[in-house]
C-alpha positions as CSV (number, residue, x, y, z in Angstrom):
1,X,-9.5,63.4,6.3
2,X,-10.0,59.9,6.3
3,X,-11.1,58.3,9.7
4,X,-10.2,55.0,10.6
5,X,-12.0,53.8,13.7
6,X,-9.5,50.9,15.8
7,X,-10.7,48.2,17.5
8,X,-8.0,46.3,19.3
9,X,-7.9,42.3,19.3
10,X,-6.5,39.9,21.1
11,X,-2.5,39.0,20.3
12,X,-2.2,36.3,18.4
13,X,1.6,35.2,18.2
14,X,2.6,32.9,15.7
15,X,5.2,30.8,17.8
16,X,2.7,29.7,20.0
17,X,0.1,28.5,17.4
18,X,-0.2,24.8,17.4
19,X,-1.6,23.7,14.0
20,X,-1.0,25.1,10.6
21,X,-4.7,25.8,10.3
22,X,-4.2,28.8,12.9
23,X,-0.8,29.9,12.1
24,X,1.0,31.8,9.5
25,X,4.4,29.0,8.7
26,X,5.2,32.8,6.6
27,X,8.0,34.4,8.1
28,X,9.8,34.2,11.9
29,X,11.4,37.9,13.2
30,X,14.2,35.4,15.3
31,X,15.7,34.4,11.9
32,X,15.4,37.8,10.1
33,X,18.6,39.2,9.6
34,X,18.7,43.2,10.7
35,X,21.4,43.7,7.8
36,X,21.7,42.2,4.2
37,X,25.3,42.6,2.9
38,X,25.5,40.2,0.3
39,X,23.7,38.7,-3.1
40,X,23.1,35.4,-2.3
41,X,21.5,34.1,-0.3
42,X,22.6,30.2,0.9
43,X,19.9,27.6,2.2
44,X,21.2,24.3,3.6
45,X,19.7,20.9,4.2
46,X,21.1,17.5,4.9
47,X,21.8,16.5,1.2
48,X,23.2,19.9,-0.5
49,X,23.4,23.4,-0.1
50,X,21.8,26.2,-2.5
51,X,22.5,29.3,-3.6
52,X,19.9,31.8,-4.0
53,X,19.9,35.2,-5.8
54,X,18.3,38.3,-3.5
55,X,15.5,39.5,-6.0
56,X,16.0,42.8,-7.2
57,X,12.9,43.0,-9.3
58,X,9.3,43.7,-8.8
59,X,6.8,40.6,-9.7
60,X,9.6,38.3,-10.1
61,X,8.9,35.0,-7.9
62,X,10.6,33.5,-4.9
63,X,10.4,29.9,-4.0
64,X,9.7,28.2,-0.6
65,X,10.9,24.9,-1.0
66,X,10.9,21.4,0.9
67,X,13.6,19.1,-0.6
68,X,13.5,19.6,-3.8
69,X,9.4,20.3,-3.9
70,X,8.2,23.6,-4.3
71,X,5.7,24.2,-1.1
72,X,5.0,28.1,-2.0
73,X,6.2,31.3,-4.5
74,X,6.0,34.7,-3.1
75,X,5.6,37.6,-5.7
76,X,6.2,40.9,-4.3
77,X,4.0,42.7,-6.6
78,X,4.3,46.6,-5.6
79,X,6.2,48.5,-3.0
80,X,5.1,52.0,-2.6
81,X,5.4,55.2,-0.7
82,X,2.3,55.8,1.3
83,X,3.4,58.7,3.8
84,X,0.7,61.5,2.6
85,X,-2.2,58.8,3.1
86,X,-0.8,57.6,6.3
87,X,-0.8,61.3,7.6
88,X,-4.0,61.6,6.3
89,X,-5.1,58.6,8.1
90,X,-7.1,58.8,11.7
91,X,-6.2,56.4,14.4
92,X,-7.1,56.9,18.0
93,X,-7.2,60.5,17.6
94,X,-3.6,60.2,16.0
95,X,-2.4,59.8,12.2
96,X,-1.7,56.5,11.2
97,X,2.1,56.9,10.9
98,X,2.5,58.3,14.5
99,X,0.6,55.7,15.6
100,X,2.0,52.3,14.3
101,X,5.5,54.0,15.2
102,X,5.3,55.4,18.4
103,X,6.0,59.1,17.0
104,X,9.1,58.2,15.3
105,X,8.1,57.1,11.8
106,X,9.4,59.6,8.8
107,X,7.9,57.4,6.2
108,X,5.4,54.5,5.3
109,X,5.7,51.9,2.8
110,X,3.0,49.7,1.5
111,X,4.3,46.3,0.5
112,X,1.7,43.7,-1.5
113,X,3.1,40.1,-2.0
114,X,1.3,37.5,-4.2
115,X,1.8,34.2,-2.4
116,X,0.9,30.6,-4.6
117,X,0.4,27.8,-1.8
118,X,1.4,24.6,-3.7
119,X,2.1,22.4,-0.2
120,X,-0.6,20.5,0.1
121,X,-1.8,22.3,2.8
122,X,-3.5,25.5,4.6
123,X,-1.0,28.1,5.7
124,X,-1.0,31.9,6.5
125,X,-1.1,34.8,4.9
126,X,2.4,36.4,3.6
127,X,1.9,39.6,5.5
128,X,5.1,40.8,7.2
129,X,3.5,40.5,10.9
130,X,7.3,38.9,12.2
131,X,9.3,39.9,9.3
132,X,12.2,42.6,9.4
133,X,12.2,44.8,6.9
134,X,15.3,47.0,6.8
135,X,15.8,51.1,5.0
136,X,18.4,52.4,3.3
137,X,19.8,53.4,6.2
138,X,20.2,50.2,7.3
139,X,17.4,50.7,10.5
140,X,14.8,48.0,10.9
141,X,11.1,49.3,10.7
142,X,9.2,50.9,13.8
143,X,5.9,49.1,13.4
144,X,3.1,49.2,10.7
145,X,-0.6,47.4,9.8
146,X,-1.9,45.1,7.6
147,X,-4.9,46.3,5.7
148,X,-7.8,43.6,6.5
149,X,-11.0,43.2,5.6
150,X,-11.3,46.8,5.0
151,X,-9.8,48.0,8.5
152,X,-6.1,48.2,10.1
153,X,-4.4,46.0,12.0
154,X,-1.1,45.8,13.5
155,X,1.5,43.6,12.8
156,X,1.8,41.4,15.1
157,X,-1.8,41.1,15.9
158,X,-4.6,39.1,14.7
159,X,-8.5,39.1,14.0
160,X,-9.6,35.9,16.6
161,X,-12.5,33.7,15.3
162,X,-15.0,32.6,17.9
163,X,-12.6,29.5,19.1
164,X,-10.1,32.1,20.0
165,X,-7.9,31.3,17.1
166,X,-6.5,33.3,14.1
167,X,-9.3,33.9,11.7
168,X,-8.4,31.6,8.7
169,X,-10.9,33.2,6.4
170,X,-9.0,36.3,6.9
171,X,-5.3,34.9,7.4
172,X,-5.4,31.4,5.5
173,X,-4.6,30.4,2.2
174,X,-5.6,27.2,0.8
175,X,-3.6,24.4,-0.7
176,X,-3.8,25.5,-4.7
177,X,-4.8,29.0,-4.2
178,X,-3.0,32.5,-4.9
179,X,-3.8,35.5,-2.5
180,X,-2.3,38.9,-2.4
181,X,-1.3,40.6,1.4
182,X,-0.8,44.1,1.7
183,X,0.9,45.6,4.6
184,X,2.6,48.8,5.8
185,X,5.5,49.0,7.2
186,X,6.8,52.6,9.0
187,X,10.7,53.6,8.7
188,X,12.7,55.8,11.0
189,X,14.7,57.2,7.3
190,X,13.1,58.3,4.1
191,X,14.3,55.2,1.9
192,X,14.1,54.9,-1.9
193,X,14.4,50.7,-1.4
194,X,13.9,48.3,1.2
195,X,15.2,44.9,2.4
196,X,13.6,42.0,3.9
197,X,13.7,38.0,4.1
198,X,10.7,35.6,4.1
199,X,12.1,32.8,6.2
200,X,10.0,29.3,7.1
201,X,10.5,27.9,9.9
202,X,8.1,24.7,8.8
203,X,10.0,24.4,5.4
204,X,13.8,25.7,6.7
205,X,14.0,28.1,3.6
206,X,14.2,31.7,3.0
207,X,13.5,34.5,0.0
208,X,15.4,37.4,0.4
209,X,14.1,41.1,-1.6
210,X,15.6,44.2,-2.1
211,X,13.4,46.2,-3.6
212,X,12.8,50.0,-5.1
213,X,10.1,52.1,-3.5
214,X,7.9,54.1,-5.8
C-alpha cells in the first residue's frame, strides 16, 4: 500500500488573489454550470457572438480567446479511471477516495489538461481547483487533489511561497510555454464520461468537454 503523508497548507482562493502572477485566471466554480444539456456552447462580447462546439474528443484543443486573439488552448490529453489506486492510496490514516470526498466518493477520475499560454503573460495552472466537473448522473464531483510536485493537494488549496502567495513555480505558466496539470476529481456515481467547462473570468470565454473515461 502506497503511503501518502499530508501536510496541510494555507487556503489560497483564487477570487481574492490580486495579480495574475499569484492567481490561476483558469477556471471560476460561480460560472460553472452544474448541467450541460446542449452542443454549443455560445460566448458573447460587445461586437458578436460565437458559437462553440463542446469537444467530444481526447487531445483535441480548446481556445481561450480575447477579441479575436487567442490568449490560451487547453488540451485535455487523458481522462482515466483511478479508483483501485485511490483506495490503494494512504491519507491521514484514510484512503485517498474517502478522504477528498468526505466518505461518499464511488469513483476517481484523473483528468490531465495540456494548457499553451499565448497571452502575453503569466497565469495559472489549468487544474480544476474551482471547476465543476459533472457524472453521468448528472451530480457534480465531491472533492479531489491535484498531484504536485510529487504530493497531493486538494483542490481548492494551494502550496504558499515565502511571501504568502501561490507558489508560481508550482502553479504558473509562462507567456509561450505549454505545461500539463493533472488532477483527480471523486464522483458520487460510477460514470463512463464526464462534463466540465473552463471558464475565464480575465478573458470572459469558456471551453466546454464531455469526455469518455477509460
Amino acid at each position: 500500500m502506497k503511503k501518502i503523508v499530508f501536510v496541510g497548507v494555507g487556503l489560497f482562493l483564487l477570487a481574492g488573489c490580486s495579480s495574475a502572477k499569484n492567481a490561476s485566471d483558469i477556471s471560476s466554480a460561480d460560472q460553472t454550470s452544474a448541467s450541460i444539456s446542449s452542443t454549443t456552447v455560445s460566448t458573447s462580447t460587445s461586437d458578436s457572438v460565437e458559437t462553440k462546439s463542446i469537444i467530444t474528443k481526447l487531445n483535441d484543443s480548446g481556445e481561450i480567446k480575447s477579441g479575436d486573439k487567442v490568449m490560451y488552448t487547453l488540451k485535455v490529453t487523458d481522462v482515466k479511471d483511478v479508483t483501485d489506486e485511490a483506495k490503494e492510496t494512504t491519507v491521514n490514516n484514510t484512503n485517498a477516495l474517502d478522504y477528498f470526498s468526505n466518505g461518499q466518493g464511488v469513483q476517481a477520475v484523473e483528468i490531465t489538461i495540456l494548457m499553451e499560454n499565448t497571452s502575453g503573460e503569466e497565469l495559472g495552472m489549468p487544474y480544476l481547483d474551482d471547476t465543476k466537473v459533472i457524472d453521468a448522473a448528472g451530480v457534480t464531483n465531491l472533492g479531489g487533489w491535484k498531484e504536485e510536485s510529487g504530493s497531493l493537494g486538494s483542490l481548492g488549496s494551494y502550496t504558499l511561497d515565502s511571501d504568502g502567495n501561490a507558489d508560481s513555480t508550482i502553479y504558473g505558466i509562462q507567456d509561450g510555454e505549454s505545461r500539463m496539470a493533472t488532477s483527480v476529481v471523486t464522483l458520487a456515481n460510477n460514470s463512463d464520461k464526464v462534463k466540465f467547462e473552463f471558464v475565464s473570468n480575465k478573458y470572459e470565454d469558456s471551453v466546454e468537454f464531455e469526455l469518455p473515461v477509460n
